[in-house]
PyMOL CGO cylinders between C-alpha atoms (Angstrom):
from pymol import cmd
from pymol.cgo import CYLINDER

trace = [
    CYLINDER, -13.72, 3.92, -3.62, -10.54, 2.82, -4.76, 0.3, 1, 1, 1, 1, 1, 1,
    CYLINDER, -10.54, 2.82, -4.76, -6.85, 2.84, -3.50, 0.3, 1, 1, 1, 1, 1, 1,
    CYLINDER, -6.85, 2.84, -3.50, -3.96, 1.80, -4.56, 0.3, 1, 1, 1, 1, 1, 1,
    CYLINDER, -3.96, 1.80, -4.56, -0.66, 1.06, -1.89, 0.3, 1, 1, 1, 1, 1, 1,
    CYLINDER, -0.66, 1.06, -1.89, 2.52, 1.26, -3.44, 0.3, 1, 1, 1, 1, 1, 1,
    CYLINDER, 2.52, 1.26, -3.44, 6.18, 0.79, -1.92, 0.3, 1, 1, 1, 1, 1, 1,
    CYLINDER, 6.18, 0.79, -1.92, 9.33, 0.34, -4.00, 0.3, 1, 1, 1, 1, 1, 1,
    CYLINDER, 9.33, 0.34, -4.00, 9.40, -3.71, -4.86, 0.3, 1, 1, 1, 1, 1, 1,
    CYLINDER, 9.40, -3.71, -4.86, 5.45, -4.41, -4.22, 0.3, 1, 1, 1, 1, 1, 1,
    CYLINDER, 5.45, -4.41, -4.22, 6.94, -7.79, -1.82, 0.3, 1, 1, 1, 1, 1, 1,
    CYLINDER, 6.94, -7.79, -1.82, 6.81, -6.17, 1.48, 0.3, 1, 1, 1, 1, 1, 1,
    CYLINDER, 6.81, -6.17, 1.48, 5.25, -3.04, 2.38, 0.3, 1, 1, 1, 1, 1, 1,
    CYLINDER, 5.25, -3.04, 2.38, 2.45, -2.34, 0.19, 0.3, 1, 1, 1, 1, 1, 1,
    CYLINDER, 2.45, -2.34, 0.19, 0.88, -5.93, 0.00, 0.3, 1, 1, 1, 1, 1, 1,
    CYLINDER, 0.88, -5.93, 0.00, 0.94, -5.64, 3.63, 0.3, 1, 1, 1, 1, 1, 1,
    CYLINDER, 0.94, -5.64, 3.63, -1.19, -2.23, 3.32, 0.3, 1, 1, 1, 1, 1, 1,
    CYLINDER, -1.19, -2.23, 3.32, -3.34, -3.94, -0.01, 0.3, 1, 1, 1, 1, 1, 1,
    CYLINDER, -3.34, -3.94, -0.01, -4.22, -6.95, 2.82, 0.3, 1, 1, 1, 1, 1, 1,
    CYLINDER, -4.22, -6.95, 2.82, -4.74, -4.95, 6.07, 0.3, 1, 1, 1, 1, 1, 1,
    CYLINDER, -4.74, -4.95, 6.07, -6.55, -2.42, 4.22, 0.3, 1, 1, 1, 1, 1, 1,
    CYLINDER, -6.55, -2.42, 4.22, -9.04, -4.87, 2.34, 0.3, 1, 1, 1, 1, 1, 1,
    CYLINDER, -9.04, -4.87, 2.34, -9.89, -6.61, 5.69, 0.3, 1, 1, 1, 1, 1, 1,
    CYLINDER, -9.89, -6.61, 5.69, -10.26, -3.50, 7.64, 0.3, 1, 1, 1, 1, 1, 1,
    CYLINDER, -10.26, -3.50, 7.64, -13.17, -2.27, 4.85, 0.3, 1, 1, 1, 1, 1, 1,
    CYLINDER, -13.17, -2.27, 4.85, -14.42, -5.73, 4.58, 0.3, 1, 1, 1, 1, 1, 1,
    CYLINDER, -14.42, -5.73, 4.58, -15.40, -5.75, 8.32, 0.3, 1, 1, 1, 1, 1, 1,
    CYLINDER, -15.40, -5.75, 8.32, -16.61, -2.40, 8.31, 0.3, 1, 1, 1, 1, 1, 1,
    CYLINDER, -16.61, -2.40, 8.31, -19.21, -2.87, 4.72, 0.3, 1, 1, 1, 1, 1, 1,
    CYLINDER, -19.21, -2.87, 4.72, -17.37, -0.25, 2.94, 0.3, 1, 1, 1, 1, 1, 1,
    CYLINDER, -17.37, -0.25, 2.94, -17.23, -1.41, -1.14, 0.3, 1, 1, 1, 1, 1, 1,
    CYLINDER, -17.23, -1.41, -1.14, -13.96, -0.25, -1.74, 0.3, 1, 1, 1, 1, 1, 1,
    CYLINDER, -13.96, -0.25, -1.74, -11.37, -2.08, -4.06, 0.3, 1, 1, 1, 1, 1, 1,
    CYLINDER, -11.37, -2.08, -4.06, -7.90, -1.88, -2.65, 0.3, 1, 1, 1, 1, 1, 1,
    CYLINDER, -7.90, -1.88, -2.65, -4.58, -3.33, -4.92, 0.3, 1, 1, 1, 1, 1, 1,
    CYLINDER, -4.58, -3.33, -4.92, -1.13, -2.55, -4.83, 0.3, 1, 1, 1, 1, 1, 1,
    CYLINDER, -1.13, -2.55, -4.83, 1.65, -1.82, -7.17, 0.3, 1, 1, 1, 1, 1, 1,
    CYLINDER, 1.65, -1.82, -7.17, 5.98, -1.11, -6.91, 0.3, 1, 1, 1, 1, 1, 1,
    CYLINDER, 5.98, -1.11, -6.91, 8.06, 1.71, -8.25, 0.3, 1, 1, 1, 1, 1, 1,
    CYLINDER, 8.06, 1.71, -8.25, 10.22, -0.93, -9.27, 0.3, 1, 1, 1, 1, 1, 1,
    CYLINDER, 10.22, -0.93, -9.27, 9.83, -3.83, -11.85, 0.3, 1, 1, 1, 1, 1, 1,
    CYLINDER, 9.83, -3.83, -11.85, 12.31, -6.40, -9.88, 0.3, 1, 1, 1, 1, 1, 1,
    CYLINDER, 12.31, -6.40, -9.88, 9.42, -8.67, -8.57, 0.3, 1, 1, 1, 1, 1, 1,
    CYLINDER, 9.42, -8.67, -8.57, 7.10, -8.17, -11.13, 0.3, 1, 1, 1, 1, 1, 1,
    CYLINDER, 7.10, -8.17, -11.13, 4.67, -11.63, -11.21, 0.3, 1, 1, 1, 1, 1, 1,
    CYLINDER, 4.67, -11.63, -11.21, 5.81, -12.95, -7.83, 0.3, 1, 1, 1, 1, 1, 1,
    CYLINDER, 5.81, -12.95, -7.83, 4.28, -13.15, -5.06, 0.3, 1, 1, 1, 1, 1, 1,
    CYLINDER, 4.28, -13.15, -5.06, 4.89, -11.17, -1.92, 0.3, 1, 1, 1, 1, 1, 1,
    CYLINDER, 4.89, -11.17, -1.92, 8.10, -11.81, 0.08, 0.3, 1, 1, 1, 1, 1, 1,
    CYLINDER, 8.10, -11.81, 0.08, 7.09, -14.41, 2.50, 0.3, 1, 1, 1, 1, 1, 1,
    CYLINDER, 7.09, -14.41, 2.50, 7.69, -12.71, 5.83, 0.3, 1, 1, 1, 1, 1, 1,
    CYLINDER, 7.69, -12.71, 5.83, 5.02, -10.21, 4.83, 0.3, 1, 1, 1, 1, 1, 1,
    CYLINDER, 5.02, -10.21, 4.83, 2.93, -13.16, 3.71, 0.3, 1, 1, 1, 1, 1, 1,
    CYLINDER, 2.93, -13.16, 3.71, 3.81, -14.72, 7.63, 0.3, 1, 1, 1, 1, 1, 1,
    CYLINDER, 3.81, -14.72, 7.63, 3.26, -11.12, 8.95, 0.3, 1, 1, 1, 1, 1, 1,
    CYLINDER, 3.26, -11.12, 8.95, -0.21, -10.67, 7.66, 0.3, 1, 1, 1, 1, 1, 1,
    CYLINDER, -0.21, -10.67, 7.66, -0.99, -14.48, 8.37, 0.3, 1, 1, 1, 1, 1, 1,
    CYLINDER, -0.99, -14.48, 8.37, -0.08, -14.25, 12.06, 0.3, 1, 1, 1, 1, 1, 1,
    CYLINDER, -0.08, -14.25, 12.06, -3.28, -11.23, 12.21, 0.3, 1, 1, 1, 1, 1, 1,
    CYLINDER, -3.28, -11.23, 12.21, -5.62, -13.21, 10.20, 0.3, 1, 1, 1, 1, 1, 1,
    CYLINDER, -5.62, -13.21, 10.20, -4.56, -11.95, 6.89, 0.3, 1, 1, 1, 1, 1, 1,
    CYLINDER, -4.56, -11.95, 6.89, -4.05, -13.90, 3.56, 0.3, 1, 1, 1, 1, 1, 1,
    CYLINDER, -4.05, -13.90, 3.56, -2.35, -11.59, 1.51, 0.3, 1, 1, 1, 1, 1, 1,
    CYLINDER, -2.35, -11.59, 1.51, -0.31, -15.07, -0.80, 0.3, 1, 1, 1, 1, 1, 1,
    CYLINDER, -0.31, -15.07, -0.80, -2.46, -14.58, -3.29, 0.3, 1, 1, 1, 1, 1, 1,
    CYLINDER, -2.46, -14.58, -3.29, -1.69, -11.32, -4.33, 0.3, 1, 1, 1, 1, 1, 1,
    CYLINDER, -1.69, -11.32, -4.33, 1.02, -10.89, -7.66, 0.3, 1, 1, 1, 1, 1, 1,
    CYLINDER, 1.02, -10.89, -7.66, 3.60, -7.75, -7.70, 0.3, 1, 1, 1, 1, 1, 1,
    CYLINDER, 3.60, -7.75, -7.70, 2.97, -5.68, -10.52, 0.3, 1, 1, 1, 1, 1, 1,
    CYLINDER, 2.97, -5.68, -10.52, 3.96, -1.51, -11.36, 0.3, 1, 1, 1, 1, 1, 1,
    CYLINDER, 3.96, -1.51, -11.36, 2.97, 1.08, -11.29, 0.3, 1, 1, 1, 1, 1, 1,
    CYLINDER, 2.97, 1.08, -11.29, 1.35, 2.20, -14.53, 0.3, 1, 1, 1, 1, 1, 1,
    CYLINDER, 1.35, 2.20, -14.53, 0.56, 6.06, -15.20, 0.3, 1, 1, 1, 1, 1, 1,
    CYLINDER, 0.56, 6.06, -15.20, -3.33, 4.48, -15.87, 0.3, 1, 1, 1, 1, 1, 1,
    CYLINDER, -3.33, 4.48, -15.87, -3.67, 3.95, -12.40, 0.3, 1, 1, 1, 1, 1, 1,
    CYLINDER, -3.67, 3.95, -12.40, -3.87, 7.95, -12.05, 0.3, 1, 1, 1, 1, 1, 1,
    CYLINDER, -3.87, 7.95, -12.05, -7.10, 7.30, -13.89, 0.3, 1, 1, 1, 1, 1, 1,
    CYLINDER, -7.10, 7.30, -13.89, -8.21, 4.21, -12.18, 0.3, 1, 1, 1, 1, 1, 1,
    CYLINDER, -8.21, 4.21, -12.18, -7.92, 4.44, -8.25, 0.3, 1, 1, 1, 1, 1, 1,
    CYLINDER, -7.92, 4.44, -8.25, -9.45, 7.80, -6.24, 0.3, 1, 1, 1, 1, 1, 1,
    CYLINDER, -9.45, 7.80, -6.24, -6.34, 7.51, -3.60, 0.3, 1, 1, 1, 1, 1, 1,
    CYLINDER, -6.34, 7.51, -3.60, -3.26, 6.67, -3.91, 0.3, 1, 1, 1, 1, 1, 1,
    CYLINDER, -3.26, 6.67, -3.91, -1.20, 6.39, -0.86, 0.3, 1, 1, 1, 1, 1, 1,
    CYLINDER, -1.20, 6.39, -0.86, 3.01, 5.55, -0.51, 0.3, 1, 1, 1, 1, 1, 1,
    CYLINDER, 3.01, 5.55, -0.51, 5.02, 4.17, 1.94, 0.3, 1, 1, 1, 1, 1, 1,
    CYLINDER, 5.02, 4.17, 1.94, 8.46, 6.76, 2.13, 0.3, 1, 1, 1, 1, 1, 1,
    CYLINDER, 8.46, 6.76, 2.13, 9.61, 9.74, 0.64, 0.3, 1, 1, 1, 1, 1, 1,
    CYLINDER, 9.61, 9.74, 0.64, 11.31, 8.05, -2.05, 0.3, 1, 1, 1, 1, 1, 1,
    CYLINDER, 11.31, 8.05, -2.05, 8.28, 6.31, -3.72, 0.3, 1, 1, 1, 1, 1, 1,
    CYLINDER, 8.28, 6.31, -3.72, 6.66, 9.69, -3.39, 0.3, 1, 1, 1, 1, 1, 1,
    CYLINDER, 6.66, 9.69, -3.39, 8.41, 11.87, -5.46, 0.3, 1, 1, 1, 1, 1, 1,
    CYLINDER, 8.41, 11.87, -5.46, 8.58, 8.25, -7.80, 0.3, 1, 1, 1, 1, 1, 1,
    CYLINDER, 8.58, 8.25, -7.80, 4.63, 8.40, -8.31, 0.3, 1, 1, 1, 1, 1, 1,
    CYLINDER, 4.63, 8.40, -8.31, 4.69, 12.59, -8.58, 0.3, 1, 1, 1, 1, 1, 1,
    CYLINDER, 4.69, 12.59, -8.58, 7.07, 12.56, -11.21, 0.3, 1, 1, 1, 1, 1, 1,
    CYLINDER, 7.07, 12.56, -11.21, 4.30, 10.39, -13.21, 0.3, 1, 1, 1, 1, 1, 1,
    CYLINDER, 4.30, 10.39, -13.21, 1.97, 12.48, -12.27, 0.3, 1, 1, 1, 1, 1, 1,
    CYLINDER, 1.97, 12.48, -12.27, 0.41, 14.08, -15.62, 0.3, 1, 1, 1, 1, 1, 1,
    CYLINDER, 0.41, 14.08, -15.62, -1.53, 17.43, -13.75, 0.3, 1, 1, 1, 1, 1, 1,
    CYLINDER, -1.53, 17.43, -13.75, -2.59, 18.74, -10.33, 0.3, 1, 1, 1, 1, 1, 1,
    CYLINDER, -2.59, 18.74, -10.33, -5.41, 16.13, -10.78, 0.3, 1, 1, 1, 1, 1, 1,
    CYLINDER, -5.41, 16.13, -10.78, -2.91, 13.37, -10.42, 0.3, 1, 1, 1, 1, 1, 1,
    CYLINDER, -2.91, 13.37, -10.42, -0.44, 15.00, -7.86, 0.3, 1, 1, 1, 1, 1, 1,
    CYLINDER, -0.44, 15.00, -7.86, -3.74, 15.30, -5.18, 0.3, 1, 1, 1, 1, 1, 1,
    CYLINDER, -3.74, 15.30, -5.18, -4.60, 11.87, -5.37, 0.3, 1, 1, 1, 1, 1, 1,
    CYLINDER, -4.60, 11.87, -5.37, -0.61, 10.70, -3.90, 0.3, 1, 1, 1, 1, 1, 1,
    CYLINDER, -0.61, 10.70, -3.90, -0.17, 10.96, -0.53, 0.3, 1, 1, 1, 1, 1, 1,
    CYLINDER, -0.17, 10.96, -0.53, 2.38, 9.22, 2.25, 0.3, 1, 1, 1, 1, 1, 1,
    CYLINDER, 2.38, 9.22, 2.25, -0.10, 6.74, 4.58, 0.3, 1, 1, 1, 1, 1, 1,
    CYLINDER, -0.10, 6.74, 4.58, 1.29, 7.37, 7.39, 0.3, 1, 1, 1, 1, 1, 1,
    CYLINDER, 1.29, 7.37, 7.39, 0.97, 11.51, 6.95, 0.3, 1, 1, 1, 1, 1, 1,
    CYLINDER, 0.97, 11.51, 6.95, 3.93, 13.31, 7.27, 0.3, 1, 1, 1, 1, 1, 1,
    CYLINDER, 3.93, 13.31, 7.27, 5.89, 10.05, 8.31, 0.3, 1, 1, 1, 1, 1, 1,
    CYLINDER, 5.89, 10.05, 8.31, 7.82, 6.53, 6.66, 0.3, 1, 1, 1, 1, 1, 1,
    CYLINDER, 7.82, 6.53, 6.66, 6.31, 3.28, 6.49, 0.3, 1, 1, 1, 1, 1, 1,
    CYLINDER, 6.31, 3.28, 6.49, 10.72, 1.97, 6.76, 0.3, 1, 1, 1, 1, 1, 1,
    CYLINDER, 10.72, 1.97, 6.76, 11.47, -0.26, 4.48, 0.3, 1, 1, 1, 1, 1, 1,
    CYLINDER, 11.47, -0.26, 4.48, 11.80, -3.79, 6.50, 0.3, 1, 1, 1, 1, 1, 1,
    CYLINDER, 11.80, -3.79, 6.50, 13.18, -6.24, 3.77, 0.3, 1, 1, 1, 1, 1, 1,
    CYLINDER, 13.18, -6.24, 3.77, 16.68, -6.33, 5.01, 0.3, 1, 1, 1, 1, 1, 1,
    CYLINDER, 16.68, -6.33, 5.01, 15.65, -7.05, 8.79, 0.3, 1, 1, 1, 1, 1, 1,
    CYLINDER, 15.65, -7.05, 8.79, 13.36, -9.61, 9.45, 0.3, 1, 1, 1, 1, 1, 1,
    CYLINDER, 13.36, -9.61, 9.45, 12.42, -8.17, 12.47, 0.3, 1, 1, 1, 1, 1, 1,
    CYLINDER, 12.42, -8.17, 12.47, 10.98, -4.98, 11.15, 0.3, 1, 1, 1, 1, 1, 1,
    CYLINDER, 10.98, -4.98, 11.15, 8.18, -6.93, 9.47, 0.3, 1, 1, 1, 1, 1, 1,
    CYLINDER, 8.18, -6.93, 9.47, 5.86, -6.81, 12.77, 0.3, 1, 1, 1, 1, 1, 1,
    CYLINDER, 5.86, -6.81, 12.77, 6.36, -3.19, 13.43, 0.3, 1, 1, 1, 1, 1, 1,
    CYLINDER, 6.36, -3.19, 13.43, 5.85, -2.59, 10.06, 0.3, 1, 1, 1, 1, 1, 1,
    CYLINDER, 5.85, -2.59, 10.06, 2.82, -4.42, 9.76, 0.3, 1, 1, 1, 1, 1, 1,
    CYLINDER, 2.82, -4.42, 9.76, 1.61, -2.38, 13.05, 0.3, 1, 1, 1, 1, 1, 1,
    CYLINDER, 1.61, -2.38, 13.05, 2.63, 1.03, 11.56, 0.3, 1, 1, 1, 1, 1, 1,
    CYLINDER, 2.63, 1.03, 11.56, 0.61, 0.24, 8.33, 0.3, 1, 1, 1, 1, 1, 1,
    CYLINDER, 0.61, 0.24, 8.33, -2.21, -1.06, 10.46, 0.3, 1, 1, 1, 1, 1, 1,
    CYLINDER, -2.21, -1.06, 10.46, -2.73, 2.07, 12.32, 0.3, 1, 1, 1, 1, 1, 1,
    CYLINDER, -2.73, 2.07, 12.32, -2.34, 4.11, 9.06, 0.3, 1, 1, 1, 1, 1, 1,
    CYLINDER, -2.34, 4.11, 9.06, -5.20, 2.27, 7.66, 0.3, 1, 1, 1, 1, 1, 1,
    CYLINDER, -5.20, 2.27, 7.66, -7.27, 2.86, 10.45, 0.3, 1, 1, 1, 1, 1, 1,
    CYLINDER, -7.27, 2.86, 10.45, -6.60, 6.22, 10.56, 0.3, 1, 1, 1, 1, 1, 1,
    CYLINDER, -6.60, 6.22, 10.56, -7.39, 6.97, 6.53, 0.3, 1, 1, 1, 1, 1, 1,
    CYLINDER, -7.39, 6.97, 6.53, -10.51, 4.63, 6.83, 0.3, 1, 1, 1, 1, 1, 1,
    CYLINDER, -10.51, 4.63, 6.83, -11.68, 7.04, 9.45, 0.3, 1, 1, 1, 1, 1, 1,
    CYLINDER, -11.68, 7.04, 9.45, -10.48, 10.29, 7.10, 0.3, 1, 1, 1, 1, 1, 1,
    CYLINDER, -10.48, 10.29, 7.10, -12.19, 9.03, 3.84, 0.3, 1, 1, 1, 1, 1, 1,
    CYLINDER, -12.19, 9.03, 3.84, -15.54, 7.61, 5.98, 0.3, 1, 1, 1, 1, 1, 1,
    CYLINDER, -15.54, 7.61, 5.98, -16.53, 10.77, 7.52, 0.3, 1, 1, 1, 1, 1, 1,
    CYLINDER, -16.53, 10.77, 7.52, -15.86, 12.99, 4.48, 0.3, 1, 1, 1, 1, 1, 1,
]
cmd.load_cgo(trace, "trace")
């Protein structure tokens, strides 16, 4: 299986859900591949913002390693699932979309609801981690019992 996160930078939200996600298939023997990619090319190269870097850290997490890259219409091709953090990067990925083929493979993680976007308030970083966490948990137990 593989999945691709994406959020609108690739600094905050979706290396949080690349990280979380990882570890929670690690512990449970699944041989999935998880990465993550932005809608936008602003951080492309860098590394992810460093209060999602302290975020995942403070749960056991190292997610400094990973490097912001975008989204490329190839990863329609390349990952099974590819899940979004808002509304916004949504309809960004569906407008790539080439068919119905791509279009079923984009979906929000959280559902019907917003993973917000915490880089302006430092303080959102924790509830956003927890938000993504329970998404992940939640798709895990989706895509396990298929």
């Amino acid at each position: 299986m593989k999945i691709l996160m994406v959020c609108l930078g690739n600094i905050c939200r979706s290396p949080l859900a690349h990280g979380i996600m990882e570890q929670m298939a690690n512990e449970q023997g699944l041989n999935w591949e998880i990465e993550s990619a932005g809608t936008g090319d602003w951080h492309v190269g860098e590394a992810p913002d460093r209060r999602s870097i302290r975020s995942a850290k403070n749960h056991g997490i190292d997610i400094s390693n990973q490097v912001c890259r975008l989204f490329r219409i190839s990863d329609f091709d390349e990952y099974d699932h590819i899940f979004v953090m808002d509304r916004s990067n949504l309809s960004d990925i569906l407008a790539k979309a080439r068919n119905k083929e791509d279009e079923k493979k984009v979906r929000l993680l959280l559902g019907d609801k917003i993973v917000p976007d915490p880089y302006y308030d430092d303080a959102q970083f924790e509830p956003v981690f927890e938000m993504i966490e329970v998404g992940c948990r939640e798709i895990i137990k989706q895509l396990t019992t298929i």
